[in-house]
Phi, psi and omega in degrees: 000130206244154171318134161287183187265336163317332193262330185283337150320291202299346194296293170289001173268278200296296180325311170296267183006303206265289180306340165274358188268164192261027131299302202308314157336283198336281155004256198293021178241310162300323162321273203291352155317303183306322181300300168305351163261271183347286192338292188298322203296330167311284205279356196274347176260018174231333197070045212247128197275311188286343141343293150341282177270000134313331183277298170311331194284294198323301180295279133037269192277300194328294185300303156336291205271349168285339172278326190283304192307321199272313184305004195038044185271354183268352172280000173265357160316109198236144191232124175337131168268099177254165171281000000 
């Protein structure tokens, strides 16, 4: 029985949803915070430079997407429509 064309729309419309929703921010943005304290807390007992900077990235995009959930700035986000 082949797919309709509605549900294969519909897919990537609901996947931009979910990701874009601000749990989802929240979520991940607290995630690379934690990653970015583990990160540093790592580098502060080995001294590892790439540690180090793992730590900066993490803490970083963390801090983005917890800023992106409360400003509302992902609703502006627009996504191609193709046929």
């Amino acid at each position: 029985m082949p797919r309709s064309k509605s549900n294969v729309k519909q897919q990537p419309e609901l996947l931009d949803k979910l990701l874009h929703a601000t749990p989802s921010l929240v979520f991940r943005g607290l995630v690379g915070v934690v990653l970015g304290y583990a990160f540093v807390s790592r580098a502060f007992d080995t001294g590892s430079y790439w540690q180090y900077g793992g730590a900066l990235v993490f803490t970083i995009l963390g801090i983005r997407l917890l800023k992106r959930s409360f400003t509302n700035n992902h609703a502006k986000v627009k996504t191609s429509k193709t046929r």
